[in-house]
Backbone as a chain_set.jsonl record, in Angstrom:
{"seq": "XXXXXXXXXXXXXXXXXXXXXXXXXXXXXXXXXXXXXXXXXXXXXXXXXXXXXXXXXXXXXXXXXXXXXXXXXXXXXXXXXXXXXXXXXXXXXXXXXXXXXXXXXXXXXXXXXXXXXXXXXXXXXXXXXXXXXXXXXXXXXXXXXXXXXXXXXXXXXXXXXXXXXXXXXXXXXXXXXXXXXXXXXXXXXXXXXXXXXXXXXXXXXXXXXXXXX", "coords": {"N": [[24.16, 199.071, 57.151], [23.465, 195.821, 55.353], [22.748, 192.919, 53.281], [20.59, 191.377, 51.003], [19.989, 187.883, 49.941], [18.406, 186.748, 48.412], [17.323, 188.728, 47.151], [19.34, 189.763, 46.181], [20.291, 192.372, 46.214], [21.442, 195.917, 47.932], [20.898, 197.11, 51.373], [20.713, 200.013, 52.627], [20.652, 202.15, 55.74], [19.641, 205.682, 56.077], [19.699, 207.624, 58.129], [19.783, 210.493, 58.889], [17.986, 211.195, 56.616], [15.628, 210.076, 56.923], [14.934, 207.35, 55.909], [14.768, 204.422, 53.879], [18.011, 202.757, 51.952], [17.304, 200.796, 48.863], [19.756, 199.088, 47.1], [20.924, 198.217, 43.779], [23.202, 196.061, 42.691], [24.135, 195.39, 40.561], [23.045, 197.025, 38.23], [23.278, 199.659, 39.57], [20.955, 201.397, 40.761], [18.932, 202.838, 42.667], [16.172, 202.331, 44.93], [14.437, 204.241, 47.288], [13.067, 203.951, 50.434], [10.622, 205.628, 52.286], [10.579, 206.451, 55.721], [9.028, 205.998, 59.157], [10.79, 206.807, 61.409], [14.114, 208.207, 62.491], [15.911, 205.447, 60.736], [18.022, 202.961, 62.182], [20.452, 200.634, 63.042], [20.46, 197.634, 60.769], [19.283, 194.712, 59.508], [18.352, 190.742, 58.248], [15.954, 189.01, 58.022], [14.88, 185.178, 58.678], [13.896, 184.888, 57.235], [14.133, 186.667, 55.1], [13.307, 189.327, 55.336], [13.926, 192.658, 56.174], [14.965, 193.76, 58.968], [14.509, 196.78, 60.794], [15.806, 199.141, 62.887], [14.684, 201.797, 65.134], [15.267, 204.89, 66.321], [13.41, 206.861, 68.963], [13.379, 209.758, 69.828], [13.027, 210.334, 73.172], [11.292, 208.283, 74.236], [10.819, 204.685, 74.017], [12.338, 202.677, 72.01], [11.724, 200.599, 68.834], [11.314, 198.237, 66.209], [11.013, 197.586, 62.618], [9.869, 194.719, 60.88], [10.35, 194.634, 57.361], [9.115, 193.89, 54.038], [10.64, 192.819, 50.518], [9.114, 194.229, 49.328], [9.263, 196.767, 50.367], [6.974, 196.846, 51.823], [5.276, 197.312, 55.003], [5.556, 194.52, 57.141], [4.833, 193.776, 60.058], [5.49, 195.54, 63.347], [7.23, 196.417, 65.983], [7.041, 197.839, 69.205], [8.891, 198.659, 71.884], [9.715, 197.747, 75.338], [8.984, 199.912, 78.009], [11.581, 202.034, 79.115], [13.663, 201.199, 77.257], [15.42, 202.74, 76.02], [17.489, 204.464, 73.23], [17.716, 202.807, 71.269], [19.303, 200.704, 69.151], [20.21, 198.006, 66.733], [19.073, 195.409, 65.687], [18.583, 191.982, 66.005], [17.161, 188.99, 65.089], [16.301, 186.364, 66.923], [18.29, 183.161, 66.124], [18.158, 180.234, 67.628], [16.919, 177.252, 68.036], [15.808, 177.427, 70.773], [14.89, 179.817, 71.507], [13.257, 181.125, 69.937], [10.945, 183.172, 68.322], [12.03, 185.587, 69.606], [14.051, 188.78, 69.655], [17.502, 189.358, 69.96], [18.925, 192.504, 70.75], [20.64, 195.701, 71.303], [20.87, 198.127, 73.236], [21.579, 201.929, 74.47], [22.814, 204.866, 75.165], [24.796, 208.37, 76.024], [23.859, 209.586, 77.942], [22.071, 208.088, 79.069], [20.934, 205.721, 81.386], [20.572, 202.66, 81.218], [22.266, 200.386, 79.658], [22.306, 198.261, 77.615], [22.229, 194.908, 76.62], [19.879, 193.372, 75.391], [17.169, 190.556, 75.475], [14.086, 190.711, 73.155], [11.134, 190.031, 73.303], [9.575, 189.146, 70.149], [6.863, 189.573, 69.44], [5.511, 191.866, 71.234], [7.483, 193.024, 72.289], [8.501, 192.99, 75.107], [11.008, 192.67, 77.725], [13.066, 189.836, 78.422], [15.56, 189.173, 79.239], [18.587, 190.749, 80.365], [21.799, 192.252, 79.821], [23.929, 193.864, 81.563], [24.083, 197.218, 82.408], [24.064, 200.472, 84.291], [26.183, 202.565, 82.424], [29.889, 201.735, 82.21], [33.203, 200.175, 82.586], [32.852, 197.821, 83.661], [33.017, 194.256, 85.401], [29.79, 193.258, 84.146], [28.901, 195.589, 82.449], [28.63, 197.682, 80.032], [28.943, 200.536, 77.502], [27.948, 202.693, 75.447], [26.795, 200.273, 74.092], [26.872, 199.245, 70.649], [26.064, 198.001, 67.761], [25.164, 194.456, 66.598], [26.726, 190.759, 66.447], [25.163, 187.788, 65.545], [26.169, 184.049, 66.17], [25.612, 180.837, 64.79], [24.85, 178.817, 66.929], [24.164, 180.946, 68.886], [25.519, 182.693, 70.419], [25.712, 185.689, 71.22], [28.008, 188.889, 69.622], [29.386, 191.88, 70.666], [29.704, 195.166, 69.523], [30.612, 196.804, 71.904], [30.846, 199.775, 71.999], [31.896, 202.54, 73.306], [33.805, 201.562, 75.191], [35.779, 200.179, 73.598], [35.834, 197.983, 72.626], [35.505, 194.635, 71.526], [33.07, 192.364, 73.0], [31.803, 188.972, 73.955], [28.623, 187.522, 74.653], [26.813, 184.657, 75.644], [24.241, 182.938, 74.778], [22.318, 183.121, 76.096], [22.989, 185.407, 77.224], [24.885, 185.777, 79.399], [28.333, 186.671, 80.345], [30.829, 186.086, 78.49], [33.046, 186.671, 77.491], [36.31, 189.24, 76.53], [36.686, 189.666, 73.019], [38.628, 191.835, 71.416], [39.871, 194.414, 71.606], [41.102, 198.344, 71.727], [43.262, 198.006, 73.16], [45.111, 195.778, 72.101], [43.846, 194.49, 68.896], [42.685, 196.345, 67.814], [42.09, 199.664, 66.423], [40.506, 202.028, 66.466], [37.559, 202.341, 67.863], [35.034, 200.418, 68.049], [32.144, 199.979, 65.653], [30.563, 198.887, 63.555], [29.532, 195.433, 63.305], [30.279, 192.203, 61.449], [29.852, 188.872, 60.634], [30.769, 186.321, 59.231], [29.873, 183.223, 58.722], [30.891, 181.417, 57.672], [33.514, 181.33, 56.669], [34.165, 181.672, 59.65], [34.934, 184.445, 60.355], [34.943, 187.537, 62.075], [34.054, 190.715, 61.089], [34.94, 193.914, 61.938], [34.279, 197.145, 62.225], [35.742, 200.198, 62.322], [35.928, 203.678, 63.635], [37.577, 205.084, 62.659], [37.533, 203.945, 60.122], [38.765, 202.044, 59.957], [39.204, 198.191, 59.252], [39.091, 195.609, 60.794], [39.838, 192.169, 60.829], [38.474, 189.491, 62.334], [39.629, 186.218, 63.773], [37.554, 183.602, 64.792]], "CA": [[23.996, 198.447, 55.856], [22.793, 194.587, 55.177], [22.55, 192.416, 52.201], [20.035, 190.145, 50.786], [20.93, 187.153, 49.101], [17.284, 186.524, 47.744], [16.581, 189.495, 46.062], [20.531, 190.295, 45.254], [20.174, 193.909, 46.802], [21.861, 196.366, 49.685], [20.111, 198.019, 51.798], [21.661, 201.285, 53.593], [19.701, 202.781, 55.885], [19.227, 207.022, 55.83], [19.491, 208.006, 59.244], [19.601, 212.093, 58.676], [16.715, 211.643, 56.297], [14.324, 208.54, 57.45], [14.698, 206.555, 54.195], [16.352, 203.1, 53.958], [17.524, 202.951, 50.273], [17.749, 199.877, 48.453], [20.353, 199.325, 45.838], [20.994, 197.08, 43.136], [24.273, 196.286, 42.763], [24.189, 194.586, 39.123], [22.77, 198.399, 37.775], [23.439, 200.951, 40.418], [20.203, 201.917, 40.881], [18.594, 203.031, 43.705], [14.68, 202.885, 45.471], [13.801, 205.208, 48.267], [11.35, 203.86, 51.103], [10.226, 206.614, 53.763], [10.451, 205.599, 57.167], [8.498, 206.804, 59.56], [11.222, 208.24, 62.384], [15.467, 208.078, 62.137], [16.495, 204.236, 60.88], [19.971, 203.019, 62.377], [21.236, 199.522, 62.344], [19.615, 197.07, 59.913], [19.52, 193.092, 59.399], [17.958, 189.991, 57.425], [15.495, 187.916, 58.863], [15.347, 183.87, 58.306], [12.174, 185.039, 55.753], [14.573, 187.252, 54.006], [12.796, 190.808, 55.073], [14.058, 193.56, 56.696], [14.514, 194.296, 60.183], [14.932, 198.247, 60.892], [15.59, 199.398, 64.507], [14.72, 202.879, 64.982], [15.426, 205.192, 67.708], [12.419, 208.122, 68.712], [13.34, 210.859, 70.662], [12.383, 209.977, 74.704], [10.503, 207.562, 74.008], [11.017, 203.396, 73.639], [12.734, 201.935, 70.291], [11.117, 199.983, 68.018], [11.729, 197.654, 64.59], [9.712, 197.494, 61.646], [9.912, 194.005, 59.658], [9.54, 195.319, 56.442], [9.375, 193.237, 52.607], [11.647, 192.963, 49.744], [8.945, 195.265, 48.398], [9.202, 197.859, 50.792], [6.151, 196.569, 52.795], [5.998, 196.997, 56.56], [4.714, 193.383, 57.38], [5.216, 193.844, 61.416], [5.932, 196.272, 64.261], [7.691, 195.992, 67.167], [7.517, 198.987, 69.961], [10.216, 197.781, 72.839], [8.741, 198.505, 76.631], [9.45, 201.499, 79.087], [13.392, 201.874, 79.519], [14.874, 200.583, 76.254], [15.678, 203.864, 75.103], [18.469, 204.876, 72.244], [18.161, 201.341, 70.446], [20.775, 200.98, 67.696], [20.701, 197.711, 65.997], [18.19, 194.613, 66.479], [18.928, 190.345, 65.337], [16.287, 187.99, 64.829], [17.284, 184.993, 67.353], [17.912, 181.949, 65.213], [18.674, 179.294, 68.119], [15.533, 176.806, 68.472], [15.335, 177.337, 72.222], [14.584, 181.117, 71.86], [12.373, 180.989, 68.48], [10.158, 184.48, 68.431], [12.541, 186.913, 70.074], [14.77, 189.624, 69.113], [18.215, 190.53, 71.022], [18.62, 194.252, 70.627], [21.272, 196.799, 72.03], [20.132, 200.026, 73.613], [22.023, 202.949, 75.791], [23.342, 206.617, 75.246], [25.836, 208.811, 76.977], [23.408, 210.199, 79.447], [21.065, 207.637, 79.555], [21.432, 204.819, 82.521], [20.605, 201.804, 81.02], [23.199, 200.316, 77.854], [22.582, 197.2, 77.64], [22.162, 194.056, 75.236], [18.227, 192.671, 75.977], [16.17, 190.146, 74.658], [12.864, 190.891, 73.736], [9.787, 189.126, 72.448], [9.418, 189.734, 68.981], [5.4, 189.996, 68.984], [5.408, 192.276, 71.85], [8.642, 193.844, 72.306], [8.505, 192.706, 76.659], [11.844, 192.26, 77.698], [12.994, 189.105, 78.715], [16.723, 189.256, 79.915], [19.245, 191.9, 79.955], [23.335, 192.248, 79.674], [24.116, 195.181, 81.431], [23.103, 198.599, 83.333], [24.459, 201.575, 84.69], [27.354, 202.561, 81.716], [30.83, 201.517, 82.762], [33.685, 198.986, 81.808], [33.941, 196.511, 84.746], [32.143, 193.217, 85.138], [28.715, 193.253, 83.855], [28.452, 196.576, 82.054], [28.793, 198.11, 78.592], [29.032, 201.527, 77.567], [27.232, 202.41, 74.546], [26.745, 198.78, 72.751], [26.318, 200.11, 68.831], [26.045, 197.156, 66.823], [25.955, 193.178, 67.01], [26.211, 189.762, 65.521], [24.911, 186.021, 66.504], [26.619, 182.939, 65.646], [24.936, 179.916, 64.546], [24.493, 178.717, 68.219], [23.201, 181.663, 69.3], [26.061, 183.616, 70.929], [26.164, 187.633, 70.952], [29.073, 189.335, 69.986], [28.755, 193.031, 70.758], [30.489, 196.423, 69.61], [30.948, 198.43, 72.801], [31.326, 201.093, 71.454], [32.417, 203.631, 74.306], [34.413, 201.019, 75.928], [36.816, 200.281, 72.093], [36.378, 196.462, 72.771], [34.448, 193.461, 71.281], [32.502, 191.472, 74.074], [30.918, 188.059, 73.583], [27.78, 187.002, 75.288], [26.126, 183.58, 75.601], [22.71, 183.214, 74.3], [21.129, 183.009, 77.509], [23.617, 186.99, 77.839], [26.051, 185.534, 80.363], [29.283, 187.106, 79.582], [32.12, 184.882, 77.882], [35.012, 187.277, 77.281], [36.616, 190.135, 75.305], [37.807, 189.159, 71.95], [39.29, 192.248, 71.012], [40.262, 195.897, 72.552], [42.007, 198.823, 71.4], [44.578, 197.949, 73.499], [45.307, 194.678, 70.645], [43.507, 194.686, 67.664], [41.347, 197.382, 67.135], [43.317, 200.555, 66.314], [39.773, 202.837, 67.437], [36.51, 202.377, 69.036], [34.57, 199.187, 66.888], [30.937, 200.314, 65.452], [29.726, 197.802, 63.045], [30.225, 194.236, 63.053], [29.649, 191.546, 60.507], [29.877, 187.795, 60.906], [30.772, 185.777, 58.091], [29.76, 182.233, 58.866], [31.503, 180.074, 56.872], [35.248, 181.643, 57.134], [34.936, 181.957, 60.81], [35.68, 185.866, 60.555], [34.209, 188.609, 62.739], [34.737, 191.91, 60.521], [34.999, 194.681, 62.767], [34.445, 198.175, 61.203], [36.137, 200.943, 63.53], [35.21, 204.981, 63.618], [38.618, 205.878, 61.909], [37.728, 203.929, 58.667], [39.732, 200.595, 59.654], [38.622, 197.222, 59.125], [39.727, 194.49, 61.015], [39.183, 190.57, 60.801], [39.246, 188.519, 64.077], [39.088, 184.932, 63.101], [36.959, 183.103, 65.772]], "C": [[23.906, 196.947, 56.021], [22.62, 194.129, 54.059], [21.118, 191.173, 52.194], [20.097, 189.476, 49.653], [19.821, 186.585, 47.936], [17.267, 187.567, 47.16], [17.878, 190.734, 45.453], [20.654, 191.797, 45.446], [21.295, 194.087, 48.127], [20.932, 196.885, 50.252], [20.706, 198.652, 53.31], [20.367, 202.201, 54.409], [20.527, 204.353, 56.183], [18.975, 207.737, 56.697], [18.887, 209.55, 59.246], [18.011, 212.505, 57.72], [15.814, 211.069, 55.92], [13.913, 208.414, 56.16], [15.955, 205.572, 54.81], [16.315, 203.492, 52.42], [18.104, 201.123, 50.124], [18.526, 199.635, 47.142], [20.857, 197.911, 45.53], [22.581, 197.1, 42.773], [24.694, 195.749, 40.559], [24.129, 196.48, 38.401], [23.223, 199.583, 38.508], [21.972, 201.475, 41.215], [19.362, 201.682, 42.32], [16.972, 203.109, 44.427], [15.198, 203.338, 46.678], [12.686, 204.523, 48.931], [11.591, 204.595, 52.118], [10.05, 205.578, 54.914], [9.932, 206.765, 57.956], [9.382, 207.746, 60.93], [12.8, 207.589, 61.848], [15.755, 206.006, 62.221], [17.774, 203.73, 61.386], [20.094, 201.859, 62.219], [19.973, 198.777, 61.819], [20.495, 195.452, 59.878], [18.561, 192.293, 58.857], [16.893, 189.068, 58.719], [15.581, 186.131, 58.422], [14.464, 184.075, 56.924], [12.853, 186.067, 54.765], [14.05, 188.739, 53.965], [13.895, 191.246, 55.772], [14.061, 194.412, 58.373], [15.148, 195.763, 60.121], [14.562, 198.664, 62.235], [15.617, 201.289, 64.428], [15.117, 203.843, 66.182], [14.161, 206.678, 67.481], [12.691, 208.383, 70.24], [12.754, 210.247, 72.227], [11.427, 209.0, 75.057], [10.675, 205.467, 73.697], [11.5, 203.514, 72.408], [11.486, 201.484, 69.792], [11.928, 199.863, 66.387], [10.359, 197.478, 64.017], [10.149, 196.058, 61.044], [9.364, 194.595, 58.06], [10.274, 193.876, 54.869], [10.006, 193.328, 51.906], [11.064, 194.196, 48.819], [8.702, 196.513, 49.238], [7.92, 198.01, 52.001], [5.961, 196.502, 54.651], [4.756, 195.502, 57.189], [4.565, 193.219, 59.212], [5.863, 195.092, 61.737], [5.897, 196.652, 65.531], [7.961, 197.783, 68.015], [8.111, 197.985, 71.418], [9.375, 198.903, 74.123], [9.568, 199.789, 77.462], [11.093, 201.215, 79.094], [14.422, 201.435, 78.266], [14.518, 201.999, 75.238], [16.843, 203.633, 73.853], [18.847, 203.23, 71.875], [18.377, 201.633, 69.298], [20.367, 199.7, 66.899], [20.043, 196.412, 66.981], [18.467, 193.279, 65.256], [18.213, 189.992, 65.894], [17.306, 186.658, 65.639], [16.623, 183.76, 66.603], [17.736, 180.355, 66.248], [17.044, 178.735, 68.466], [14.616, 176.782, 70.369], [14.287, 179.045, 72.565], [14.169, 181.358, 70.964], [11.315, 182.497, 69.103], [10.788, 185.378, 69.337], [13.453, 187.345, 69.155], [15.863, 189.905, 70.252], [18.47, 191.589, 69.884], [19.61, 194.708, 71.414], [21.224, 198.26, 71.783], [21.283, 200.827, 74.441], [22.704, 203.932, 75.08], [24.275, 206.892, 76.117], [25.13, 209.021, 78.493], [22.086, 209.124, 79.827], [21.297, 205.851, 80.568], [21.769, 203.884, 81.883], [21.177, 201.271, 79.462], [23.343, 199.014, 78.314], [22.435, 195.963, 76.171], [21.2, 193.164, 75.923], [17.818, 192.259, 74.513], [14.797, 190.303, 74.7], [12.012, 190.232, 73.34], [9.533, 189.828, 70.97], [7.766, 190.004, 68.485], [5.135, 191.446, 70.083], [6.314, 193.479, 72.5], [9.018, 193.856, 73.996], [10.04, 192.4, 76.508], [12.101, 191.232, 78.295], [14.491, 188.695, 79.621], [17.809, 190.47, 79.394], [21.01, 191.248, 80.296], [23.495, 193.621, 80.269], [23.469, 196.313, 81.877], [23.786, 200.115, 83.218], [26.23, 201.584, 83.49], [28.604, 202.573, 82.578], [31.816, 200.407, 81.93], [33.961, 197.904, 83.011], [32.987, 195.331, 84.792], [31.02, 193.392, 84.724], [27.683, 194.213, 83.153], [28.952, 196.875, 80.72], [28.492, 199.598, 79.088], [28.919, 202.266, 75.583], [27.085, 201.041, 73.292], [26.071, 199.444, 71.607], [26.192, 199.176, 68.581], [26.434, 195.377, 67.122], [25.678, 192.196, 65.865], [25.572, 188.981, 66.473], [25.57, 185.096, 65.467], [25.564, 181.789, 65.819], [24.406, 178.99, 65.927], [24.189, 179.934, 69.046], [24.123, 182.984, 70.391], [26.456, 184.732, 70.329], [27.375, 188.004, 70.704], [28.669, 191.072, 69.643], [30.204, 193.899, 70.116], [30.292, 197.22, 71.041], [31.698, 199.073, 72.948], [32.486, 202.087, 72.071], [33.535, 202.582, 74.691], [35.8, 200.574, 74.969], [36.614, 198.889, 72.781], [35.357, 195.552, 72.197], [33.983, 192.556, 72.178], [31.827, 190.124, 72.847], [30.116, 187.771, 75.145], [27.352, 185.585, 74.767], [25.002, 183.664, 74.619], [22.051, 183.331, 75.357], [22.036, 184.855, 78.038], [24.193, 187.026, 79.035], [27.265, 185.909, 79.31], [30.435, 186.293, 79.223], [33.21, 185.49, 77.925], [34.891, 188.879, 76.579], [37.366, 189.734, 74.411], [39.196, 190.546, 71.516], [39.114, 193.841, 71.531], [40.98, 197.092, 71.498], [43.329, 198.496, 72.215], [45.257, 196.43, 72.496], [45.153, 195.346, 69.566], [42.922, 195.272, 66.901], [42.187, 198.359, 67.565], [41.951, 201.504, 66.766], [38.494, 202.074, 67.736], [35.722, 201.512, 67.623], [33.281, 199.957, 66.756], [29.984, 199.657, 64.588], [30.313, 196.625, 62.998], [29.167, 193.017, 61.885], [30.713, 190.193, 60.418], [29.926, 187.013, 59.973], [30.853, 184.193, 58.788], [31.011, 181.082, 58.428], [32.989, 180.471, 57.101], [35.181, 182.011, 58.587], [35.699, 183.307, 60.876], [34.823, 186.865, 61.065], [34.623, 189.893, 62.015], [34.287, 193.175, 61.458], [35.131, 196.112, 62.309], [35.115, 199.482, 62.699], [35.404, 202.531, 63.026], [36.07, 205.703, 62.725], [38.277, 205.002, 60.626], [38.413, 201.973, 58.683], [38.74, 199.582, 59.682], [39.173, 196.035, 59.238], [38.949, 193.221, 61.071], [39.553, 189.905, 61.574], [38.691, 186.892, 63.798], [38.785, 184.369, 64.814], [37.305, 181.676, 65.917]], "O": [[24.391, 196.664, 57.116], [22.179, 195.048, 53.368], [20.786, 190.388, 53.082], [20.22, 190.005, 48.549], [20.16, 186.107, 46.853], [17.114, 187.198, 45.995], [17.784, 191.784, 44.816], [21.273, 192.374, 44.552], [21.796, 193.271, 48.901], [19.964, 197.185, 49.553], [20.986, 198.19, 54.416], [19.417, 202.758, 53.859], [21.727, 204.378, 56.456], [18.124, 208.603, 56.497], [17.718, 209.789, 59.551], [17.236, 213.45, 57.869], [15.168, 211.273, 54.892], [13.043, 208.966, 55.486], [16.997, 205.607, 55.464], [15.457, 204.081, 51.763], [18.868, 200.458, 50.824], [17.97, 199.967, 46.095], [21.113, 196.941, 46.243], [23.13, 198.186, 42.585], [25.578, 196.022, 39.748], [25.187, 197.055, 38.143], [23.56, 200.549, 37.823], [22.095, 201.954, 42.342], [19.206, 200.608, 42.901], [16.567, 204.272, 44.402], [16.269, 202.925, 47.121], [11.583, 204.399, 48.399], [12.559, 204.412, 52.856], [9.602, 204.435, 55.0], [10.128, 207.964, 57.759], [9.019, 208.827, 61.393], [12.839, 206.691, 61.006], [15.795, 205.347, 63.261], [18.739, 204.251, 60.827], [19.86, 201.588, 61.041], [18.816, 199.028, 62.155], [21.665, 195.133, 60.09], [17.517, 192.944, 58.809], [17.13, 188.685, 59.864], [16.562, 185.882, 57.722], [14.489, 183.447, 55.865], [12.275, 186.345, 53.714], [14.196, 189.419, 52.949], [14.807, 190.463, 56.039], [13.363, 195.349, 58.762], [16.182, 195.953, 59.481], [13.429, 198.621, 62.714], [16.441, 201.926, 63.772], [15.292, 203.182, 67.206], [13.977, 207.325, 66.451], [12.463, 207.774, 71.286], [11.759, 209.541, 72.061], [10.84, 208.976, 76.139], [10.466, 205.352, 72.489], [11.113, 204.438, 71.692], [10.386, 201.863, 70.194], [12.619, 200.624, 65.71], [9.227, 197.32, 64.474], [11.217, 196.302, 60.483], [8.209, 194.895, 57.756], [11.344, 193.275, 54.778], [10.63, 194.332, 52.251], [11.682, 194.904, 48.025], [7.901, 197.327, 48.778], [7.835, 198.914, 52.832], [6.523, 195.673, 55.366], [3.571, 195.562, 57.517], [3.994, 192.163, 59.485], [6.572, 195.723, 60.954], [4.932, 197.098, 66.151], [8.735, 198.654, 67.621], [7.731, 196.867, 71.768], [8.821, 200.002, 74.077], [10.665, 200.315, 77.268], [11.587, 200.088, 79.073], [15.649, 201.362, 78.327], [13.789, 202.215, 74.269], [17.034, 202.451, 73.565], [19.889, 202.62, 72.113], [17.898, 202.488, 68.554], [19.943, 200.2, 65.857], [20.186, 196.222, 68.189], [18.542, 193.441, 64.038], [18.118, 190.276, 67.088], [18.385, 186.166, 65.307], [15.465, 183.381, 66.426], [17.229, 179.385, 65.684], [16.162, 179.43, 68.971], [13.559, 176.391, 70.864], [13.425, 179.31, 73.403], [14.814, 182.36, 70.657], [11.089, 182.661, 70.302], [9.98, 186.065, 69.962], [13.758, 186.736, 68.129], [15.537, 190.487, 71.287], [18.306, 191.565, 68.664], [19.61, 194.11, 72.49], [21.386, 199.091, 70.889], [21.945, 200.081, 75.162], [23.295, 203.441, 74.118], [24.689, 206.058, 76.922], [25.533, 208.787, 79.632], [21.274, 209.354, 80.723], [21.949, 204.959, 80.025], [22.973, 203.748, 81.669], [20.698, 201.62, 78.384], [24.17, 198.607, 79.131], [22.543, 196.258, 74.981], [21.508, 192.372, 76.814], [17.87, 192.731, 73.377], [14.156, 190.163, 75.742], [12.612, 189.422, 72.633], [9.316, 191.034, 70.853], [7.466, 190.52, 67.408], [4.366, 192.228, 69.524], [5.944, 194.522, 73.038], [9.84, 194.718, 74.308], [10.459, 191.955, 75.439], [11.282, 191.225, 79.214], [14.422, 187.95, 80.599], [17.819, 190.973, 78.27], [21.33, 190.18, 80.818], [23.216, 194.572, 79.539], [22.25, 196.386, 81.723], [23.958, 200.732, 82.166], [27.176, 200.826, 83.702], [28.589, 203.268, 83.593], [31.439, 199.85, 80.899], [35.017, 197.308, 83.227], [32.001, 195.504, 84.075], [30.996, 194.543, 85.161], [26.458, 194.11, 83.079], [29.844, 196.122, 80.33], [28.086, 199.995, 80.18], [29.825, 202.203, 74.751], [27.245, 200.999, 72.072], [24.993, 200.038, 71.613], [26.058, 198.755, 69.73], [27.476, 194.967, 67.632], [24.971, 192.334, 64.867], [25.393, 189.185, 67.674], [25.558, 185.267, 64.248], [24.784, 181.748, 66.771], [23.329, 178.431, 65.723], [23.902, 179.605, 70.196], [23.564, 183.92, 70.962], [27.193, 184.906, 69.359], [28.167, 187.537, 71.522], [27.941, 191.477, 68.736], [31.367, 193.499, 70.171], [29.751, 198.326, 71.029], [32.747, 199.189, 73.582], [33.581, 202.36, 71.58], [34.569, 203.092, 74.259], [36.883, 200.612, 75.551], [37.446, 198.705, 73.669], [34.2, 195.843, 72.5], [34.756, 191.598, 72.147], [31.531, 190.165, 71.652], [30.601, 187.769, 76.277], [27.504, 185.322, 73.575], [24.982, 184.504, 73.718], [20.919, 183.801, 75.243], [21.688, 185.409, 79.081], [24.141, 188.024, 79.754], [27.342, 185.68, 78.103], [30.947, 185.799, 80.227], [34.264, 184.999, 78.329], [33.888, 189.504, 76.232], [38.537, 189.424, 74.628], [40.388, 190.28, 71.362], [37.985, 194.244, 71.808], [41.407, 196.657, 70.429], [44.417, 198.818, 71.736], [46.475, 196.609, 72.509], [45.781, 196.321, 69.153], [42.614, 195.052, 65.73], [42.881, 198.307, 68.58], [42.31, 201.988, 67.839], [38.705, 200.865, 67.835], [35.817, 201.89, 66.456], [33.1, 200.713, 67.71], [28.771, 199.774, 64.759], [31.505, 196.559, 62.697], [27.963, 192.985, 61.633], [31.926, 190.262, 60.222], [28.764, 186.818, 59.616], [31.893, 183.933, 59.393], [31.703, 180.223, 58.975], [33.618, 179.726, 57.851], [36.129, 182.709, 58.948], [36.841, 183.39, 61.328], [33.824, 187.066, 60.375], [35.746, 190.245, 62.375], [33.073, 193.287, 61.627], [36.278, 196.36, 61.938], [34.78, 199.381, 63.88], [34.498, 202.568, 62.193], [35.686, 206.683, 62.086], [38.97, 205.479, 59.728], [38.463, 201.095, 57.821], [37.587, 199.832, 60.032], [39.658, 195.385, 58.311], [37.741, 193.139, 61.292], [40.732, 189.588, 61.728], [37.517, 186.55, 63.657], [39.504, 184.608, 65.785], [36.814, 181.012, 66.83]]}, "num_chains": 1, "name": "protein.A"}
């Protein structure tokens, strides 16, 4: 789920039955746009559309930019190897202007990492990450991320119950937060509130913790 602040809407995407919906929060009311394979994480671009990362069966990811009116204005297929992609941010930092980082990987599938890619092309350009594991340089399904206003990643990995931060350039900085602390299970969405300096951390059991940065 994702908000936009221009056109005062949510928008949830419909994994089970490839529809994002958009809802108004003033009325309740709800549109329906078909998507063409399963949508999973979702985010705002600087233009105020729609990014939607999809995942297809054996095959590469791909995001759609899509309009406030439901329009798909762009689409991004991601190259050989970036399978089971979850959940794709528009990089804002002026050094890295036209890419996308993105985090991809599965249980059985090798590569779980957190890659940037070209946003006209979908080429990858640097990666976080390989063979699933928890010891230096690996993740173990990354679900969901933010970026901070300078341009550093902070990841859900997932499998691993801990919050990582990456650089912008996807050198690793730390772990903010673990189940063994502050996270009571395994983190899966995160959401970055600028201005209060709060990382909201959604877990699998329902909890919802706030890690002030």
């Amino acid at each position: 789920m994702t908000s936009s602040e221009k056109h005062r809407c949510l928008y949830v995407s419909n994994f089970s039955m490839n529809r994002i919906q958009r809802v108004e929060p003033e009325d309740g009311s709800v549109t329906f746009w078909p998507m063409p394979d399963a949508p999973c994480g979702l985010s705002m671009t600087l233009d105020d559309h729609l990014l939607v990362t999809f995942q297809v069966p054996k095959k590469p990811g791909k995001v759609m930019e899509i309009d406030g009116s439901g329009n798909c204005v762009r689409k991004v297929v991601f190259e050989e190897g970036i399978l089971w992609s979850w959940h794709t941010v528009e990089v804002r930092t002026t050094i890295a202007q036209g890419q996308f980082v993105i985090c991809h990987g599965y249980y059985d599938q090798d590569n779980h990492c957190v890659s940037i890619v070209g946003a006209a092309d979908g080429r990858k350009f640097r990666s976080y990450g390989a063979i699933p594991g928890a010891d230096a340089g690996q993740l173990y399904v990354p679900y969901h991320l933010a970026v901070d206003a300078e341009g550093c990643v902070f990841v859900a990995d997932h499998h691993n119950g801990r919050v990582v931060v990456l650089s912008p350039e996807l050198d690793f900085i730390g772990c903010i937060a673990s189940q063994d602390n502050e996270l009571k299970s395994r983190p899966r969405r995160l959401c970055l509130d600028v201005q209060s300096h709060l990382l909201y951390v959604g877990q699998d059991d329902g909890t919802l913790t706030a890690l002030r940065l």
